[in-house]
DSSP file (Angstrom, degrees, kcal/mol; ACC not computed):
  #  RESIDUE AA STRUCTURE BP1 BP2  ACC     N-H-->O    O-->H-N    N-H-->O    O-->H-N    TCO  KAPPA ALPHA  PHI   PSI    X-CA   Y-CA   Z-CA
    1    1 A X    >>        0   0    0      0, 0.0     3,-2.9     0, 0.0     4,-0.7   0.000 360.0 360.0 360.0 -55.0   59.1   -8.2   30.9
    2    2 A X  T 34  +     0   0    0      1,-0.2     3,-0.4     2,-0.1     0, 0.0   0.688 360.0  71.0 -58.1  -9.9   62.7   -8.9   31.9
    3    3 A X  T >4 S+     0   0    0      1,-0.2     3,-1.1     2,-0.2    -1,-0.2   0.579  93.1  66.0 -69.1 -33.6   61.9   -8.3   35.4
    4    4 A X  T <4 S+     0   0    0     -3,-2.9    -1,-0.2     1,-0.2    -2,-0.1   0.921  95.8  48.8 -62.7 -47.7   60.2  -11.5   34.7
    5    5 A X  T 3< S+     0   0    0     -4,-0.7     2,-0.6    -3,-0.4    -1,-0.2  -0.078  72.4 144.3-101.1  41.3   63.1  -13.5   34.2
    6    6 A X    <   -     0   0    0     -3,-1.1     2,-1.7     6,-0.1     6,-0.2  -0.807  32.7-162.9 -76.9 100.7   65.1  -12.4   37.3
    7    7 A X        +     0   0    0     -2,-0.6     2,-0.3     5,-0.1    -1,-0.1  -0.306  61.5 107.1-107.4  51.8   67.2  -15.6   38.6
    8    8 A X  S >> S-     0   0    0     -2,-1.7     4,-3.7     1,-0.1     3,-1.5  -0.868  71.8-140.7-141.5 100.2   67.7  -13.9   41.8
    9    9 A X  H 3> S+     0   0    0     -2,-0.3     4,-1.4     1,-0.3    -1,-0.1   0.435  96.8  36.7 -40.7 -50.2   65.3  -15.8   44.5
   10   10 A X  H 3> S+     0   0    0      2,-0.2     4,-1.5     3,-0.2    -1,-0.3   0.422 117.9  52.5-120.2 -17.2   63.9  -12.7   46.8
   11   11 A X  H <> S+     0   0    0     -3,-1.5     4,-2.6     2,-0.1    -2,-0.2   0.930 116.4  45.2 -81.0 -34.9   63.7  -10.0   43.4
   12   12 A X  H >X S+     0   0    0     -4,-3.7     3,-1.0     2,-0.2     4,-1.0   0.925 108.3  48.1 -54.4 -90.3   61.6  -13.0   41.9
   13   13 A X  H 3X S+     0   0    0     -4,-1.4     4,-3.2     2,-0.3     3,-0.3   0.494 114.3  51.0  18.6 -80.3   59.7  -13.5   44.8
   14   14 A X  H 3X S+     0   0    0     -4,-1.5     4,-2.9     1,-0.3    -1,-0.2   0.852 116.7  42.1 -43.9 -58.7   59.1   -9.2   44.6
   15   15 A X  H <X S+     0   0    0     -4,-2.6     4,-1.0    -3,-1.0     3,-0.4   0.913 109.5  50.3 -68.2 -45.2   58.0   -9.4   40.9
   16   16 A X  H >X S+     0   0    0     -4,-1.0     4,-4.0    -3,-0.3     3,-0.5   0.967 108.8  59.0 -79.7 -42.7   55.9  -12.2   40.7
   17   17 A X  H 3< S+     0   0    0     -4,-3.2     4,-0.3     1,-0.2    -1,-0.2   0.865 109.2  43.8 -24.4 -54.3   54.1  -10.6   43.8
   18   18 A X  H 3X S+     0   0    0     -4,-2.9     4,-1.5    -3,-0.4    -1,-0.2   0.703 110.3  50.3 -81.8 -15.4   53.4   -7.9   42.0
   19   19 A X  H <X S+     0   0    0     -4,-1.0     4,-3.8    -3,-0.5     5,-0.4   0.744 112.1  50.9 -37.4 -61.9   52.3   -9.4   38.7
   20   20 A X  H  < S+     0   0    0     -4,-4.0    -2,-0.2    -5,-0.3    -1,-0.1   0.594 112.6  46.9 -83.2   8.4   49.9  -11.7   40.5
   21   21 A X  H >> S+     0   0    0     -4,-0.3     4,-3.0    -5,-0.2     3,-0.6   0.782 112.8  45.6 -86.0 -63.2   48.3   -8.9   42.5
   22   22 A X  H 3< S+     0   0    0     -4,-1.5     4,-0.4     1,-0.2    -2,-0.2   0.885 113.1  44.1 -76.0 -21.4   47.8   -6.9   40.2
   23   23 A X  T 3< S+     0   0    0     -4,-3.8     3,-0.4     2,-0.2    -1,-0.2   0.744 115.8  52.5 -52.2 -27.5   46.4   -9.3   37.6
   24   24 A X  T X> S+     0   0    0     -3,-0.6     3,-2.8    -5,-0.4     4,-1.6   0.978 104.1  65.6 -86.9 -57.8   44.1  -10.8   40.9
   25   25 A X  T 3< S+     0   0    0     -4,-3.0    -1,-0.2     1,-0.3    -2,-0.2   0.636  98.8  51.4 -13.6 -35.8   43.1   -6.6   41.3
   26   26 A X  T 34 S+     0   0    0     -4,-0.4    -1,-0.3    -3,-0.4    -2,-0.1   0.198 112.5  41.5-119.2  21.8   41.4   -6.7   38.1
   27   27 A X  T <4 S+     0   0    0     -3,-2.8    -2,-0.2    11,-0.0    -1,-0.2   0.304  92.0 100.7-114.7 -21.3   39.3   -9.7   38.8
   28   28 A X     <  -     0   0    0     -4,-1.6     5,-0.0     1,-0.1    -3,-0.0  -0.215  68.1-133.8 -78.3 163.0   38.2   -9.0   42.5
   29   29 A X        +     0   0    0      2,-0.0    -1,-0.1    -3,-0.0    -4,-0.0   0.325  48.9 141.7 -90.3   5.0   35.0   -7.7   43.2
   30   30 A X        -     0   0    0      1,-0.2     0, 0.0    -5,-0.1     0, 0.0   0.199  51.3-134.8 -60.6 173.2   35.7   -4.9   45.7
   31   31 A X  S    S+     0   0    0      1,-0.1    -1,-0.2     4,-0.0    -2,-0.0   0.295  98.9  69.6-114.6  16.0   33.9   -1.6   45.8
   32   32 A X  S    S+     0   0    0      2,-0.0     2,-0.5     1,-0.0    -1,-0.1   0.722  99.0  55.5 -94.5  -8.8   37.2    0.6   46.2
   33   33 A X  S    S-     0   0    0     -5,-0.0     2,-0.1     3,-0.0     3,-0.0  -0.895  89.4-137.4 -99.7 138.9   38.2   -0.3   42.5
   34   34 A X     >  -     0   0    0     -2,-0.5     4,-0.8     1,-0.1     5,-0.1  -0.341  20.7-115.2 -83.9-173.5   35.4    0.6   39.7
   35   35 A X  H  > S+     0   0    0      2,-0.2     4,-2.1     1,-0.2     3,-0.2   0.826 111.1  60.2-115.6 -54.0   34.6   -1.3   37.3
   36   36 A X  H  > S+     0   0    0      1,-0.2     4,-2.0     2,-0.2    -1,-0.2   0.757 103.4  50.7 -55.7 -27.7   35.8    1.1   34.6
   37   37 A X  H  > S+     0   0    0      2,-0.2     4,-1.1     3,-0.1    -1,-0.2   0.641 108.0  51.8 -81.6 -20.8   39.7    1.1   35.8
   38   38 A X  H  X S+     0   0    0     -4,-0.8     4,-1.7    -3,-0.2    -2,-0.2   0.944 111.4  50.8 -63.7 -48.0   40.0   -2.7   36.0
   39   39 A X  H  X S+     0   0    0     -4,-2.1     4,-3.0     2,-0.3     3,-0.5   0.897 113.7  41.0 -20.5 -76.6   38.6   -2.5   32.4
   40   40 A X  H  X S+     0   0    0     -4,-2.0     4,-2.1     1,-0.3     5,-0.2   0.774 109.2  63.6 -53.1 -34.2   41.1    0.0   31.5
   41   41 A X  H  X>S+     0   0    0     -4,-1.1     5,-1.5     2,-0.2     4,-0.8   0.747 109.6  37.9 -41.0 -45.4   43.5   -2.1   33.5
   42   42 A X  I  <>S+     0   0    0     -4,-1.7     5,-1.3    -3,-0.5     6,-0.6   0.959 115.0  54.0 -86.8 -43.9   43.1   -5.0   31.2
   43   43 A X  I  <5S+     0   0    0     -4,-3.0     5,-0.3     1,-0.2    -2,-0.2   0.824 116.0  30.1 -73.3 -30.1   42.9   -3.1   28.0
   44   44 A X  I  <5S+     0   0    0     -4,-2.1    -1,-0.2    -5,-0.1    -3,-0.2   0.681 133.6  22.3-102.3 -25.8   45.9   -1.0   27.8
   45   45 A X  I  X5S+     0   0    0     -4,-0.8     4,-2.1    -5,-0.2     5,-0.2   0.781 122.9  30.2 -97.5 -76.4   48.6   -3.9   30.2
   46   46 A X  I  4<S+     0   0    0     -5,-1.5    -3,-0.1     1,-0.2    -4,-0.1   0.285 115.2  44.0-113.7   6.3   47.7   -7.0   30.2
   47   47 A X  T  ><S+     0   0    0     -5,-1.3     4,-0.6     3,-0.1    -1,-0.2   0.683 123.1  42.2-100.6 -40.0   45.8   -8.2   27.2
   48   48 A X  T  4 S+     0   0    0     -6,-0.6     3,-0.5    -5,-0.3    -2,-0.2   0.978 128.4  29.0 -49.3 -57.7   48.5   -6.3   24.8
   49   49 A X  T >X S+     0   0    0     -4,-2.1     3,-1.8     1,-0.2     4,-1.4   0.810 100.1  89.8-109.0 -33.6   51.5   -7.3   26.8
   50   50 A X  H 3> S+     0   0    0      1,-0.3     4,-2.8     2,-0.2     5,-0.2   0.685  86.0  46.4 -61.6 -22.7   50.2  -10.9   28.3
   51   51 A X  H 3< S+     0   0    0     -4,-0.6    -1,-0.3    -3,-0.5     4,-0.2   0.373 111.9  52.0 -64.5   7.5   51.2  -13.4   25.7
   52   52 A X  H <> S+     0   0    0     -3,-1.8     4,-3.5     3,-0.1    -2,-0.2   0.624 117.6  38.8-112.3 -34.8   54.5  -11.9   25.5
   53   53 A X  H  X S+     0   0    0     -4,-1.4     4,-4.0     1,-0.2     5,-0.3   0.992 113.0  51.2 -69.9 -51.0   54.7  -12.2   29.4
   54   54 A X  H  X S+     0   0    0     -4,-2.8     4,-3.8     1,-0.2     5,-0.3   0.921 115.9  48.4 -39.3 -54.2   53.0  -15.7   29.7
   55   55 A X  H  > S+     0   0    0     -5,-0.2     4,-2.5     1,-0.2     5,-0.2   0.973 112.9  44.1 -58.8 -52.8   55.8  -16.6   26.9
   56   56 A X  H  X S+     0   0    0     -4,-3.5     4,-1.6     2,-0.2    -1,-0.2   0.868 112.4  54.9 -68.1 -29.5   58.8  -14.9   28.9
   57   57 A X  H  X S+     0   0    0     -4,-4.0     4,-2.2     1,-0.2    -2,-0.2   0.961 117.8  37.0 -62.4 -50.1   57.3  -16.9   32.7
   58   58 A X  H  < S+     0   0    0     -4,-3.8     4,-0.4    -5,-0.3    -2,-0.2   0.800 118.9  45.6 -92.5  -3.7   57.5  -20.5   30.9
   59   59 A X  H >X S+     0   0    0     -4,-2.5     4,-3.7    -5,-0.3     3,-1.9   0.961 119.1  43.5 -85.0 -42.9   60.7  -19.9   28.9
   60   60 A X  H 3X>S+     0   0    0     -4,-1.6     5,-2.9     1,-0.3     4,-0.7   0.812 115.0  52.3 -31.8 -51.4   62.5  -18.2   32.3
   61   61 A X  H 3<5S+     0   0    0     -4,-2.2    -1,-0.3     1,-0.3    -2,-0.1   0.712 118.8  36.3 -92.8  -7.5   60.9  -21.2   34.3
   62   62 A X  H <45S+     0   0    0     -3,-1.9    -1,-0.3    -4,-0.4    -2,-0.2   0.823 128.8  24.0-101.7 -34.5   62.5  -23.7   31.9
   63   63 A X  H  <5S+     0   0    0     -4,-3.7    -3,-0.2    -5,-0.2    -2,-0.1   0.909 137.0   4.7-105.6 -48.5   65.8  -22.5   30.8
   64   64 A X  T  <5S+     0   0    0     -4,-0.7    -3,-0.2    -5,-0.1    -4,-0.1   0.853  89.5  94.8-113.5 -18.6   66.9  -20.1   33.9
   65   65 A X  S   <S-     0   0    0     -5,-2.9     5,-0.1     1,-0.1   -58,-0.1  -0.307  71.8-126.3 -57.8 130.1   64.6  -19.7   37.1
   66   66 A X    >   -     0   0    0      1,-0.1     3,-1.3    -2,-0.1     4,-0.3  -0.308  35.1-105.2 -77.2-171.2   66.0  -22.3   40.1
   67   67 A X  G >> S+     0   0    0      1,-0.3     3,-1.8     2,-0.2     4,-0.5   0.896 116.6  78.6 -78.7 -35.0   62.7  -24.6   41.2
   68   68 A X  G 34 S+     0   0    0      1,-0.3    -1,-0.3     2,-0.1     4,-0.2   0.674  99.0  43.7 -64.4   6.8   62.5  -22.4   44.6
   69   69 A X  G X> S+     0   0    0     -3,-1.3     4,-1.0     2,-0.1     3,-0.8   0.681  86.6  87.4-108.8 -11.1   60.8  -19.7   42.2
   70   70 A X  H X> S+     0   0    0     -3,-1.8     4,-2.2    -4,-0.3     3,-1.1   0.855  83.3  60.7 -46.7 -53.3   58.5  -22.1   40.3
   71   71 A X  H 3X S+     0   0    0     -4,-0.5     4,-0.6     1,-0.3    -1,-0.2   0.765 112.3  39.8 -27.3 -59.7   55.7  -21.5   43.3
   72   72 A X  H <> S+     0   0    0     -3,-0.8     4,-1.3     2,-0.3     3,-0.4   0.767 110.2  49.6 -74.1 -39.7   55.6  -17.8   42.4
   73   73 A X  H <X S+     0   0    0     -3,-1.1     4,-2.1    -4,-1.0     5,-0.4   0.919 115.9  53.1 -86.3 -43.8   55.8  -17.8   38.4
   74   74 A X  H  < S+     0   0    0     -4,-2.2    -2,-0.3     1,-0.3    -1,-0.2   0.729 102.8  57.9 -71.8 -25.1   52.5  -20.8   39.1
   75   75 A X  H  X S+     0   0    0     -4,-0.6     4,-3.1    -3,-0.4     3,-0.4   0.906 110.3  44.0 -70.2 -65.6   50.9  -17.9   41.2
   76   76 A X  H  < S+     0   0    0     -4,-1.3     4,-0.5     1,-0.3    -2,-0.3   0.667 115.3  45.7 -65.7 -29.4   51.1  -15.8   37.9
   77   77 A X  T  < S+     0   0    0     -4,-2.1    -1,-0.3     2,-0.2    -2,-0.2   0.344 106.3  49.9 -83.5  -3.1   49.9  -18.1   35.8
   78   78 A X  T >> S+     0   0    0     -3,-0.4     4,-1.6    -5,-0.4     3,-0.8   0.758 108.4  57.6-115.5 -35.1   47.3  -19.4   37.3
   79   79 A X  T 3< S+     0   0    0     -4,-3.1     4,-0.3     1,-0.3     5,-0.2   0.682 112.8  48.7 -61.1  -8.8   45.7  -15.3   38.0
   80   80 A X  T 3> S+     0   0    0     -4,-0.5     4,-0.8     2,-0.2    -1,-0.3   0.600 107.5  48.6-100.9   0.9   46.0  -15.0   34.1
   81   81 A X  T <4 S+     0   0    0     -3,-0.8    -2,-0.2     1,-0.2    -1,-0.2   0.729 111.3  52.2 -99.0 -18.5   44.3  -18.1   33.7
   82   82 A X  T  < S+     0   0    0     -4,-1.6     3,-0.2     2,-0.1    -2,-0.2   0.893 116.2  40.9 -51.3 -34.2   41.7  -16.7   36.2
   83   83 A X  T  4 S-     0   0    0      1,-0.4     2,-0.5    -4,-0.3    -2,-0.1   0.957 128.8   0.0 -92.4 -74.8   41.3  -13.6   34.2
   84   84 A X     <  -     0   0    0     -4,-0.8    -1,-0.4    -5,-0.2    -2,-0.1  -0.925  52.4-161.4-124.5 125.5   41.2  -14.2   31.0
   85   85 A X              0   0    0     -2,-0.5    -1,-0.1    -3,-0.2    -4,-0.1   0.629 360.0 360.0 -95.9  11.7   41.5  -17.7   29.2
   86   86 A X              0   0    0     -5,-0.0    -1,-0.1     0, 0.0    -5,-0.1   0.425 360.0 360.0 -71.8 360.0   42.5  -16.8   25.4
């Protein structure tokens, strides 16, 4: 989660990459992931822990991130809004 709120242009970049991949991983349709490890994927990361993350991307993008990371944090936000809308 703090990883989130890294004001350091090319570690941001790294982390929000990997956020929005793997959140896009557990929507895509592919046949090398089953169906049961996206599943698990969502129940045990990212339904516990995504309101706390969602909270920590917009307070980070308001109070410390410069603008040249906004692109990337909107990346992440927009694969959880893919995924799940609650």
């Amino acid at each position: 989660m703090q990883a989130a709120a890294l004001d350091h242009r090319d570690a941001n970049a790294s982390v929000m990459q990997f956020l929005s991949e793997l959140i896009h991983t557990t929507r895509t349709r592919e046949k090398k992931l089953s169906f049961e490890l996206r599943d698990q994927l969502m129940s045990t990361m990212l339904r516990p822990k995504g309101p706390i993350l969602m909270s920590t991307l917009i307070t980070a993008s308001i109070f410390s991130l410069s603008t040249c990371s906004l692109p990337n944090v909107a990346d992440v936000l927009l694969e959880f809004m893919l995924v799940d809308r609650q």
